[in-house]
C-alpha positions as CSV (number, residue, x, y, z in Angstrom):
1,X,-203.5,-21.6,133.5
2,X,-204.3,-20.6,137.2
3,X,-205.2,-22.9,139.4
4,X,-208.3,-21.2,140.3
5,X,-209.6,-21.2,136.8
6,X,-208.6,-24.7,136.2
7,X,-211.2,-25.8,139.4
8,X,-213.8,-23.2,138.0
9,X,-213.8,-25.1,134.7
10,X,-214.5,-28.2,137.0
11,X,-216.8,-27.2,139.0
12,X,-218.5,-25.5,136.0
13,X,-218.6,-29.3,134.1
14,X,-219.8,-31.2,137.0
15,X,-222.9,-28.4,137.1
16,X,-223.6,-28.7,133.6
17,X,-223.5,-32.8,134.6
18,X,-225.8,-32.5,136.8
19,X,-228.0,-30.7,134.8
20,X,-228.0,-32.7,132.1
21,X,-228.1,-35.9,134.9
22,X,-231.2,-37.9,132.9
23,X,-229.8,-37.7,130.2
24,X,-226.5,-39.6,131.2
25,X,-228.3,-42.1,133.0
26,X,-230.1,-43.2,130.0
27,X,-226.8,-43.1,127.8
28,X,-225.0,-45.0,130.6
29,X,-228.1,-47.3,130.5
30,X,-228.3,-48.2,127.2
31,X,-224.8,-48.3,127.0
32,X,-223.7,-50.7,129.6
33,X,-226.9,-52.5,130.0
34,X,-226.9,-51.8,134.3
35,X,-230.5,-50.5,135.5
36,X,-231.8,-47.1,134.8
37,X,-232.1,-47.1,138.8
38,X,-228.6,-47.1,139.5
39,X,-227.5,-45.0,137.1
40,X,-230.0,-42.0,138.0
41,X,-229.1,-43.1,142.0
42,X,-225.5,-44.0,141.2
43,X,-223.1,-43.4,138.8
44,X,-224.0,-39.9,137.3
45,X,-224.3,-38.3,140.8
46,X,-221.1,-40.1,141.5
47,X,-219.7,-38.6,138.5
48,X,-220.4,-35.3,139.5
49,X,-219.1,-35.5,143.1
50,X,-215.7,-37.0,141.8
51,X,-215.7,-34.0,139.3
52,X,-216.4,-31.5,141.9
53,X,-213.9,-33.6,144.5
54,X,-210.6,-33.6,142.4
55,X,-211.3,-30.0,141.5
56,X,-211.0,-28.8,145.1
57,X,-207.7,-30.4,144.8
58,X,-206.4,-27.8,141.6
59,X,-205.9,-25.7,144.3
60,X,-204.1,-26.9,146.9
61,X,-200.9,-28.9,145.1
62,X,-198.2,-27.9,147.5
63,X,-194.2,-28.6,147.6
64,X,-192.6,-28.5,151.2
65,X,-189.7,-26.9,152.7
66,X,-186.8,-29.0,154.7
67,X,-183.4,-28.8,156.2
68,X,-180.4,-30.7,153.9
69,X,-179.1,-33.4,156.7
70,X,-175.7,-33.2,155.7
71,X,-174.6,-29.7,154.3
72,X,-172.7,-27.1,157.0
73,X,-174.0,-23.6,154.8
74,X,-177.4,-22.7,155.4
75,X,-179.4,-23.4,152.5
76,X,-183.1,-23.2,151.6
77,X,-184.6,-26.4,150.3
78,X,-187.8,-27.5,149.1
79,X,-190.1,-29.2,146.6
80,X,-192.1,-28.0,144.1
81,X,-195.0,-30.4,142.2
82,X,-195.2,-29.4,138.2
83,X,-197.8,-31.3,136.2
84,X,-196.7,-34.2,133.4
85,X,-198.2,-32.9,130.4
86,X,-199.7,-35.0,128.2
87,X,-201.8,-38.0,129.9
88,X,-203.5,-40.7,127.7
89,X,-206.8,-41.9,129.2
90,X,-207.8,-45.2,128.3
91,X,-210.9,-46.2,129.9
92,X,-213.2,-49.4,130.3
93,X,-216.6,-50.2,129.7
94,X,-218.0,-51.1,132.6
95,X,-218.1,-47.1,134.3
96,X,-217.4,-45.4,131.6
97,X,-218.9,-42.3,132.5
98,X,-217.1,-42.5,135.9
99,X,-213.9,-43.4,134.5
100,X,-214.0,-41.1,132.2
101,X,-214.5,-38.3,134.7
102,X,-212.2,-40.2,137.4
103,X,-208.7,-39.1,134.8
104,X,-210.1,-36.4,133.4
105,X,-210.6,-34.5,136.8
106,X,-207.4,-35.5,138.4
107,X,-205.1,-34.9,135.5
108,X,-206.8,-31.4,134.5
109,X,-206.9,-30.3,138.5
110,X,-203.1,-31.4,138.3
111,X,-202.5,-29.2,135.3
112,X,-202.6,-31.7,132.7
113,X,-204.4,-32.4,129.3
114,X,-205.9,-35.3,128.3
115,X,-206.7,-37.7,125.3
116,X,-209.3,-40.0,126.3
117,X,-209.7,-43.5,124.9
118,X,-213.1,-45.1,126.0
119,X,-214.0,-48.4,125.0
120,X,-215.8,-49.0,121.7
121,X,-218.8,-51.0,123.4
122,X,-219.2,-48.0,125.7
123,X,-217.8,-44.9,123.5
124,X,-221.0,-42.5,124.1
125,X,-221.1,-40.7,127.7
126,X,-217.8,-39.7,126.8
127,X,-218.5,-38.4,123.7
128,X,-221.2,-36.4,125.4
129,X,-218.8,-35.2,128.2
130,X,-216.7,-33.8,125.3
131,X,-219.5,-31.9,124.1
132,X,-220.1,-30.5,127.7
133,X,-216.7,-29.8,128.5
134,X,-216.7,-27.6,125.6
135,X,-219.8,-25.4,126.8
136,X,-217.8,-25.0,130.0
137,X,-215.5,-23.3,128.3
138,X,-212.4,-25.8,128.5
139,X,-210.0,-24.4,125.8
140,X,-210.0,-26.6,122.5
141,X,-207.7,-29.1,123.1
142,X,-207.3,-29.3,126.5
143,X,-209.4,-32.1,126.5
144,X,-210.1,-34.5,123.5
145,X,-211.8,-37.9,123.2
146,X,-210.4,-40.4,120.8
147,X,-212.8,-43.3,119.8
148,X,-211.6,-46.8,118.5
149,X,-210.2,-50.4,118.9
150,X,-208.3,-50.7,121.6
151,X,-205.9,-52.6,119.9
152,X,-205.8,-49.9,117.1
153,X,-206.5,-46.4,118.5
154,X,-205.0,-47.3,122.4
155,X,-201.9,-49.1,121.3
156,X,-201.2,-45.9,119.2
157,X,-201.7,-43.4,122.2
158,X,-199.4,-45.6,124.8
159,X,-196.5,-45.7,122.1
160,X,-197.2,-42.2,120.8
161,X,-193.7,-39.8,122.0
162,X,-196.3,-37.1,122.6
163,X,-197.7,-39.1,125.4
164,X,-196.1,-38.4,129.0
165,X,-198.6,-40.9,130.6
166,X,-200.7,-43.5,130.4
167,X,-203.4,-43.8,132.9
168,X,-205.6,-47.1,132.2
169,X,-208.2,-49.1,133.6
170,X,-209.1,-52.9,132.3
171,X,-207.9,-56.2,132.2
172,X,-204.5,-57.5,133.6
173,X,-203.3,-58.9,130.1
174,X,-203.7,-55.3,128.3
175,X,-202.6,-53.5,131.2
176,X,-199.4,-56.1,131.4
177,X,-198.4,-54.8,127.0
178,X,-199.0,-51.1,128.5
179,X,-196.6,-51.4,130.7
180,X,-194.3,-53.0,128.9
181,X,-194.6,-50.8,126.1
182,X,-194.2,-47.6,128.9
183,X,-190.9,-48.9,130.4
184,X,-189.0,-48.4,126.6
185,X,-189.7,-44.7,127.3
186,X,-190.2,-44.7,130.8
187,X,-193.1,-42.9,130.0
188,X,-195.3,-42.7,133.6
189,X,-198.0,-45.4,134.0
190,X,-201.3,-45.9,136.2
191,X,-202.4,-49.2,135.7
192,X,-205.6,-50.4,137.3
193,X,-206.8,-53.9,136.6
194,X,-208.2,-57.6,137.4
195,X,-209.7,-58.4,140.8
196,X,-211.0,-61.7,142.0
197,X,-211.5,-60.1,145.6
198,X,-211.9,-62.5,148.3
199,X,-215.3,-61.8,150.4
200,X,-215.3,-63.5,154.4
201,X,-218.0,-64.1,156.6
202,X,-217.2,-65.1,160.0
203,X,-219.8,-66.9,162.3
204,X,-219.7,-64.2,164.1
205,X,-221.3,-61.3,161.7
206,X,-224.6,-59.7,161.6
207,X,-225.9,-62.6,159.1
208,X,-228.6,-60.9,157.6
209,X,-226.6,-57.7,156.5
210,X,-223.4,-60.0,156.0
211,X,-225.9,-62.5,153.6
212,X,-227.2,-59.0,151.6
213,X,-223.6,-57.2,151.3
214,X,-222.7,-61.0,149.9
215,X,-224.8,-61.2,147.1
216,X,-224.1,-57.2,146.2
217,X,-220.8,-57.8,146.3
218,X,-220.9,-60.1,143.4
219,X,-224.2,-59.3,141.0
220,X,-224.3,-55.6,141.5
221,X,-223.8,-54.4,137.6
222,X,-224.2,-58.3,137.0
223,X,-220.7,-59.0,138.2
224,X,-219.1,-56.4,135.9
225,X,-216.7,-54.8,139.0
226,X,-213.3,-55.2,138.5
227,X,-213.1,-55.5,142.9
228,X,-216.5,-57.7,143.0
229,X,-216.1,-60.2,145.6
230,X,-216.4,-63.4,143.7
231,X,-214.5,-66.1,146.0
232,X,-216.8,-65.5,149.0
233,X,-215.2,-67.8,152.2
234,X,-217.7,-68.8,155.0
235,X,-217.2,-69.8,158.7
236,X,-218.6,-73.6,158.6
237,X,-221.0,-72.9,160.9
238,X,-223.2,-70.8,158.8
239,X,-222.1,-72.2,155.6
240,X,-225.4,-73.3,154.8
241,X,-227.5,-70.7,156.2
242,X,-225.2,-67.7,154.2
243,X,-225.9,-69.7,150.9
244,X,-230.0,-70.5,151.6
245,X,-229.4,-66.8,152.1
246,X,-228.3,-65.3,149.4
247,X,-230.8,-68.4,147.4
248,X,-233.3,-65.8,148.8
249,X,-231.8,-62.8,147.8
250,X,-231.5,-64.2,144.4
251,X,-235.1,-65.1,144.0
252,X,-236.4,-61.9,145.1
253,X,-234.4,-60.4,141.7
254,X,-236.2,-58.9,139.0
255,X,-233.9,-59.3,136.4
256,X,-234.7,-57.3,132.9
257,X,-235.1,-54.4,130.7
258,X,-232.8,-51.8,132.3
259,X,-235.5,-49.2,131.9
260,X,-238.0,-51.2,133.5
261,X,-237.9,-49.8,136.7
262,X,-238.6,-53.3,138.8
263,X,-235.4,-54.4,137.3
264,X,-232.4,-55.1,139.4
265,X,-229.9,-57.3,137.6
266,X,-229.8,-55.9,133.6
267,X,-227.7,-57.5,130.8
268,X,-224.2,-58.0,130.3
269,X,-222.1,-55.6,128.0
270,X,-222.2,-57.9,125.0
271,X,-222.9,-61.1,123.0
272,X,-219.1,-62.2,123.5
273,X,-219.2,-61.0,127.4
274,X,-222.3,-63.8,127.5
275,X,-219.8,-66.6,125.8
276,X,-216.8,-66.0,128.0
277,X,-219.2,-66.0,131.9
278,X,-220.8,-68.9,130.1
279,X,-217.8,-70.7,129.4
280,X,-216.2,-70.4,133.0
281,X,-219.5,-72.0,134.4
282,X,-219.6,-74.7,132.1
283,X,-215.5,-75.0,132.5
284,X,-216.2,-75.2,136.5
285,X,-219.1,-77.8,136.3
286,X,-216.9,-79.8,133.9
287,X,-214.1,-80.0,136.5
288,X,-216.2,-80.8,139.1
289,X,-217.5,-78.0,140.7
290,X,-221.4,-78.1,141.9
291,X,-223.8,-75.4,140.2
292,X,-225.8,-74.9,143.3
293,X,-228.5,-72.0,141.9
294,X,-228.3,-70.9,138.5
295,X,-225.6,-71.6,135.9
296,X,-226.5,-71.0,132.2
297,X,-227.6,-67.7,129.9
298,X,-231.5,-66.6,129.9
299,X,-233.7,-67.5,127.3
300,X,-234.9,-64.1,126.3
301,X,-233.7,-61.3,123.8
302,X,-230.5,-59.6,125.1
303,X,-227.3,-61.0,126.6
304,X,-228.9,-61.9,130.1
305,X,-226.8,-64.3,132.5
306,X,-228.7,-66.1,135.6
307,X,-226.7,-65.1,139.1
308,X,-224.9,-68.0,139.8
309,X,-223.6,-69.8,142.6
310,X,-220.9,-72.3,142.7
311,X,-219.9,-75.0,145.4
312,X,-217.5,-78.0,145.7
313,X,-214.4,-76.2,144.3
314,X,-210.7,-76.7,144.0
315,X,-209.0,-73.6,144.6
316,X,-206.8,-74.5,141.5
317,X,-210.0,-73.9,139.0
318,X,-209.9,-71.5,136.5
319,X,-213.8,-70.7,137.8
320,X,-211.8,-69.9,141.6
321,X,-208.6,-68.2,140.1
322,X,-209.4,-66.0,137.2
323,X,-212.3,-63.2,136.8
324,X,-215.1,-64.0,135.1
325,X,-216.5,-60.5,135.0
326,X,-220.0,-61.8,135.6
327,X,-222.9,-62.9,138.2
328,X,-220.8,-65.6,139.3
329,X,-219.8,-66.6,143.1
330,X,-217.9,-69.6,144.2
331,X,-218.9,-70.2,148.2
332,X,-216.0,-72.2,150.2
333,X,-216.2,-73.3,153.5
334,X,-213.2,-72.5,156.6
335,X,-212.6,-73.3,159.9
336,X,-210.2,-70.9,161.2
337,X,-208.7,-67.6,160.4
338,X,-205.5,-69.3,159.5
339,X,-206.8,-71.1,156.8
340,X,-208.7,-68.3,156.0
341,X,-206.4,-66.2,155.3
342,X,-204.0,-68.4,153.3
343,X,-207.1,-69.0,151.3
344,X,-207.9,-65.2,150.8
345,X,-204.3,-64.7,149.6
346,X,-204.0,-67.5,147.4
347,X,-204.8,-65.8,144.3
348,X,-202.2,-63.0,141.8
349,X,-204.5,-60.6,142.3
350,X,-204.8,-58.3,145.3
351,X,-207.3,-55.4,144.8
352,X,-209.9,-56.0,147.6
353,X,-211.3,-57.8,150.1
354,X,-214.1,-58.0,152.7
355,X,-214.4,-59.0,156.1
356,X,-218.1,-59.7,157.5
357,X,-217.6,-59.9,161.6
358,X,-218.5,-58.1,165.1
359,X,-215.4,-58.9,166.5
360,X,-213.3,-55.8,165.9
361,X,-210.3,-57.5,166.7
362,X,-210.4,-60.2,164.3
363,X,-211.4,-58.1,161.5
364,X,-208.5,-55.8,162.1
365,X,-205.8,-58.6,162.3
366,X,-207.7,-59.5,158.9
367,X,-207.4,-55.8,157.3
368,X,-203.8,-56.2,158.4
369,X,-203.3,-59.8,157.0
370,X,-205.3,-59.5,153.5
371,X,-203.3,-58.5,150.2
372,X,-205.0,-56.2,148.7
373,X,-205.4,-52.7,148.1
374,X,-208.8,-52.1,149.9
375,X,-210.2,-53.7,152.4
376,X,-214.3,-53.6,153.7
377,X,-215.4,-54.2,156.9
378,X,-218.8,-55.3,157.4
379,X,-219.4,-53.5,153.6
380,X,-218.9,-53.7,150.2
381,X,-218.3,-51.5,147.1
382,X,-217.5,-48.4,149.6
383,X,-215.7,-46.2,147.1
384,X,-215.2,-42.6,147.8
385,X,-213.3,-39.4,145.9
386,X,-211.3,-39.2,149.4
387,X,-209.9,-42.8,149.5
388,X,-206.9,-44.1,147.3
389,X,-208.2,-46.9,145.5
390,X,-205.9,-49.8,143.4
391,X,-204.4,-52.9,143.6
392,X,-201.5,-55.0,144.7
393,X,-199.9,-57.8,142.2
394,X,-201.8,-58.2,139.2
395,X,-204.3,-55.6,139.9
396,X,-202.1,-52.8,139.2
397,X,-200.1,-49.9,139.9
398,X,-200.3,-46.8,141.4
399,X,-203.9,-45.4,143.1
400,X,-206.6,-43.0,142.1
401,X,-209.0,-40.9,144.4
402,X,-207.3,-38.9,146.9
403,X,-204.7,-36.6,146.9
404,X,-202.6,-39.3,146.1
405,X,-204.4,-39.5,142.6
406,X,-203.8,-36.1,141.5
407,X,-200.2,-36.6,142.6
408,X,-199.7,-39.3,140.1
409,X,-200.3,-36.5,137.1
410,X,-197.5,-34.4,138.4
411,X,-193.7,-34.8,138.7
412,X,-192.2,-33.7,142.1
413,X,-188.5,-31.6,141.3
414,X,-186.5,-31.0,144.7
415,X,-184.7,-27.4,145.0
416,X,-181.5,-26.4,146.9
417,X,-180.3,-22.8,147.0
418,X,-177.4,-22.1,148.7
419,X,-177.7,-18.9,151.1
């Protein structure tokens, strides 16, 4: 198919998004369990930028010509990008509308098709997007949505000889069996996973805005972001007045119905989601840790978790090492940016990290000195279509968003022709 149509059908899809944007919002609402607010504000018109975004991109896949270095005859070189094929989608619960549309743009703007595999707590924006993708006039096929375990329905698309790649987002342990199972056939793998993003606030930061993008960082979508930034460091200086801050922030929550709209912390995902943030809290205050403000579920119908803040850690804690997934935060003191940053790094993740500081300097020997994949300066969650996003270590392989994204859903063949 021509490029051109394959970005119309795009840009026809996001449209029809768009128009149907209430209708997603309340799906991704009741779905996920995040505010009707954000998801009107957030992720649908997201959604439809990304859409719109990766389609610009059907168009403008290039090769490039070069000289050989070594060969006397004159030849004519270049490289040509040809798209995979088959891609397998496999997609978490968290964004699923998003996620959805994140592959699905990228691999169909790169010439792909796509199975999609959304998570069974989450299966029904894309369900819906199915149905709209087929009023766009996508031919049968071209784009499919596959519901199921993961352990059933995924595990049967990464093995599947049909498959040319796997692009998943979710946690570390699944993506580490994906890409195990993808090296017997070195079938082509995007893996994005696990965070437990270090956050930093230097004495020197605007305090207010640094106290705000704090608490963002970690209970935005109660704590369900993969990049949240959960181990947030401190200059010793303001240790006390960042944490009466974000106290503040805290109390001035309404947490609740997610169609209510006062409410801005909803529910986690599920009953078992509940049991596991639960569990690290209790497993932190048995080992010592201090449970400065919150700390245990909500008495009240639904799987509500209090935002929680945690002092008086050991940086070899479980509550300090692994992601929770939750509205959890564990505040540690510093002194200097070499402890710092041995502190920031000391974790097998690496997929973001923020530095809060007016002292450009510093906070670009900090960009420089973090291990991670993305790094904020005096923000947090800035995600855009134009910027590669993923993760170092344990947080993945590969990037999406930017051209680089689309990239990954083609294979690049070099050509010499001798004159």
């Amino acid at each position: 198919m021509q490029p051109t149509y394959r970005a119309n059908l795009l840009f026809r899809l996001a449209d029809l998004l768009e128009r149907h944007a209430a209708e997603f919002a309340e799906i991704e609402s009741l779905d996920v369990g995040k505010p009707l607010t954000v998801t009107r504000m957030l992720d649908v018109p997201f959604t439809v930028e990304v859409i719109r975004y990766n389609a610009g991109w059907a168009t403008k896949l290039t090769g490039e010509t070069f000289s050989l270095a070594l060969q006397a005859s004159p030849y004519h070189a270049y490289t040509m990008r040809q798209p995979l094929g088959v891609v397998a989608g496999i997609v978490p619960w968290n964004f699923p509308l998003l996620q959805v549309a994140m592959k699905l743009s990228a691999a169909l703007a790169a010439g792909c098709v796509i199975i999609l595999k959304p998570s069974e707590l989450t299966p029904l924006s894309a369900l819906r997007l199915g149905e709209l993708a087929l009023e766009a006039g996508f031919p049968p096929g071209v784009i499919q949505v596959l519901t199921g375990l993961g352990a059933d329905v995924g595990a049967a698309l990464v093995r599947h000889a049909g498959v040319d790649k796997v692009s998943f987002t979710g946690s570390t342990a699944v993506g580490r069996d994906i890409v195990r199972v993808c090296a017997e056939d070195f079938k082509r793998v995007t893996v994005e996973l696990g965070g437990k993003s270090p956050n930093i606030i230097f004495a020197d930061a605007e305090m207010e805005q640094a106290i705000i993008g704090a608490a963002n960082a970690t209970f935005f979508n109660a704590g369900q972001v993969c990049y949240a930034g959960t181990r947030l460091y401190v200059e010793h200086s303001v240790y006390d007045t960042v944490v009466a801050g974000i106290a503040e922030v805290v109390a001035r929550m309404t947490i609740g119905n997610p169609f209510d709209p006062e409410t801005d912390l909803g529910p986690v995902v599920s009953a078992k989601q509940l049991d596991r943030i639960e569990g690290y809290v209790d497993g932190g205050r048995s080992a010592g840790a201090e449970i400065i403000l919150g700390g245990s579920r909500i008495d009240q119908p639904g799987y509500y978790m209090q935002p929680t803040v945690i002092a008086n850690t050991d940086p070899r804690m479980q509550v300090v090492q692994e992601e929770i997934f939750g509205p959890v935060v564990c505040v540690v003191p510093f002194k200097s940016v070499s402890e710092i940053t041995a502190l920031a790094n000391d974790t097998r993740y690496g997929l973001a990290a923020g530095v809060w500081s007016r002292d450009l300097k510093k906070a670009h020997r900090m960009a420089r000195a973090l291990n991670a994949g993305t790094v904020w300066v005096n923000c947090y969650h800035t995600v855009d279509p134009n910027m590669p996003f993923g993760g170092w270590h344990e947080s993945g392989w590969g990037r999406e968003f930017g051209r680089v994204g689309v990239e990954s859903f083609t294979e690049l063949k070099s050509v010499a022709l001798k004159l």
